[in-house]
C-alpha positions as CSV (number, residue, x, y, z in Angstrom):
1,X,0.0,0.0,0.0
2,X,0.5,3.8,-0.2
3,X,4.1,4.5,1.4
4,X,4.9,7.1,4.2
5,X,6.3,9.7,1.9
6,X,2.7,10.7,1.3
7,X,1.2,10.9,4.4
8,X,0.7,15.0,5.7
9,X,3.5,15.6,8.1
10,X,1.7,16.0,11.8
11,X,1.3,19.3,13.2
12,X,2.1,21.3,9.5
13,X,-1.6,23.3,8.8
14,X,-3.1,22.5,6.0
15,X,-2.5,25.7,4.1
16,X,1.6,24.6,4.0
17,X,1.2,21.0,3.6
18,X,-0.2,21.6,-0.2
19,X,2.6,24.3,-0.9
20,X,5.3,22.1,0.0
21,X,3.8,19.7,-2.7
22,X,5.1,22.2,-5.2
23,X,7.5,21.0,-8.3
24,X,9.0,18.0,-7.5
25,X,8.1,17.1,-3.7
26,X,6.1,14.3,-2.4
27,X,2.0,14.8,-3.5
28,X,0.6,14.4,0.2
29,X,-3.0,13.0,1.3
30,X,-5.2,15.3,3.4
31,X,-5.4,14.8,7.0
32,X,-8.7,12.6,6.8
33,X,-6.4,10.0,5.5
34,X,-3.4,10.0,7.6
35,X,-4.1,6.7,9.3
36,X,-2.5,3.9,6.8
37,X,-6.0,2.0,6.6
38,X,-7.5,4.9,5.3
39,X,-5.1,5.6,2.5
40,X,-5.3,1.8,1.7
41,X,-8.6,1.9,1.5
42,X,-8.4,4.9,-1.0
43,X,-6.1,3.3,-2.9
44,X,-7.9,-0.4,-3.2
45,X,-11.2,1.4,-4.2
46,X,-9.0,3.5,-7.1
47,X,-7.6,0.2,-8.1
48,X,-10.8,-1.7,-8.1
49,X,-13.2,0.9,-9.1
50,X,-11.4,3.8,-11.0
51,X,-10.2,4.1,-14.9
52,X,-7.7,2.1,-16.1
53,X,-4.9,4.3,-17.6
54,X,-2.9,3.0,-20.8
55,X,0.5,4.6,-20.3
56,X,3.6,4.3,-22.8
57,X,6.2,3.0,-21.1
58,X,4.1,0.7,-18.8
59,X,3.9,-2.7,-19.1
60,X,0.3,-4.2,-18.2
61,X,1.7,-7.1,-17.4
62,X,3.9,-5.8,-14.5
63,X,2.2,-2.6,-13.7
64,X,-2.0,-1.4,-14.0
65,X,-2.5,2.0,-13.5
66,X,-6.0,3.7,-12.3
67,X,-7.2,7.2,-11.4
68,X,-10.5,8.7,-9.8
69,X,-11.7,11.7,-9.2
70,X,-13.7,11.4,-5.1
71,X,-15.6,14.5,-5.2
72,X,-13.9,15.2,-2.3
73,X,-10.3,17.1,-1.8
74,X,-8.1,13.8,-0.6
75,X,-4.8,15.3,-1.0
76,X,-2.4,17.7,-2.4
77,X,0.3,17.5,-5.6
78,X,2.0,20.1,-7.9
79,X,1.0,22.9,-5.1
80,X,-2.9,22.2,-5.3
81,X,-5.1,20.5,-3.6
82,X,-6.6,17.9,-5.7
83,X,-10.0,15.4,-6.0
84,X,-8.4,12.9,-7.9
85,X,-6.2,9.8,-6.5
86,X,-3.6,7.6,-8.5
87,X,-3.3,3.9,-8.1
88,X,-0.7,1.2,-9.5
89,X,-1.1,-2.2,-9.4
90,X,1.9,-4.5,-9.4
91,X,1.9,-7.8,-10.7
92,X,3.2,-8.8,-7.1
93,X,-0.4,-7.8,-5.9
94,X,1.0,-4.6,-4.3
95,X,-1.1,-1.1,-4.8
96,X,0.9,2.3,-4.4
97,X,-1.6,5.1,-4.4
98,X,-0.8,9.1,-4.3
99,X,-2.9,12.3,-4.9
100,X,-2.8,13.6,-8.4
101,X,-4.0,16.5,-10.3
102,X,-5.7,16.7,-13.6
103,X,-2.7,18.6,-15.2
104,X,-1.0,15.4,-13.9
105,X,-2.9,12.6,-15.0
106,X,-3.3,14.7,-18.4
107,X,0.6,14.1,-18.9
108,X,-0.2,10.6,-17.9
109,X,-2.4,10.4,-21.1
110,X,-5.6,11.3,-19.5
111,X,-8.3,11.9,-21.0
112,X,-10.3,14.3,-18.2
């Protein structure tokens, strides 16, 4: 599941946690998901649930990936807090999960 680079830092407000997302650092999940079950949970629903995402590069037969939008802001990434989450399946049965935005997931091939 989800690794610990993208849980929120504790004690950092809100407000700084998304601008530390900013170029190249860590996209973080919002507070309401900083207990590992949670994010897993987020993360096994994107896999099971959300849209498949054909990605040059990728090879389905090691990696799946998936997005969804929530309705709901469930992290930050790029600086901005962001409805949508990101979910890879390996063929090892592992799922790694992360907030995204639609810029994002646009580069991704995306079709939002």
């Amino acid at each position: 599941m989800g690794i610990k680079k993208h849980r929120p830092p504790p004690g950092v407000p809100w407000e700084d946690v998304v601008k530390a997302t900013a170029g190249k650092k860590p996209a973080r999940y919002h507070p309401t998901y900083s207990l590992d079950r949670a994010r897993e949970e987020l993360e096994l629903r994107c896999v099971r649930q959300g849209t498949e995402l054909s990605m040059s590069g990728t090879d389905p037969q090691t990696k799946r990936c998936f997005f969804m939008r929530m309705n709901a802001v469930i992290g930050a990434s790029n600086g901005e807090e962001t409805e949508y989450v990101f979910g890879e399946y390996l063929v090892s049965g592992e799922v790694h999960g992360r907030p995204i935005t639609v810029q994002e997931l646009r580069r991704k091939g995306a079709e939002i």
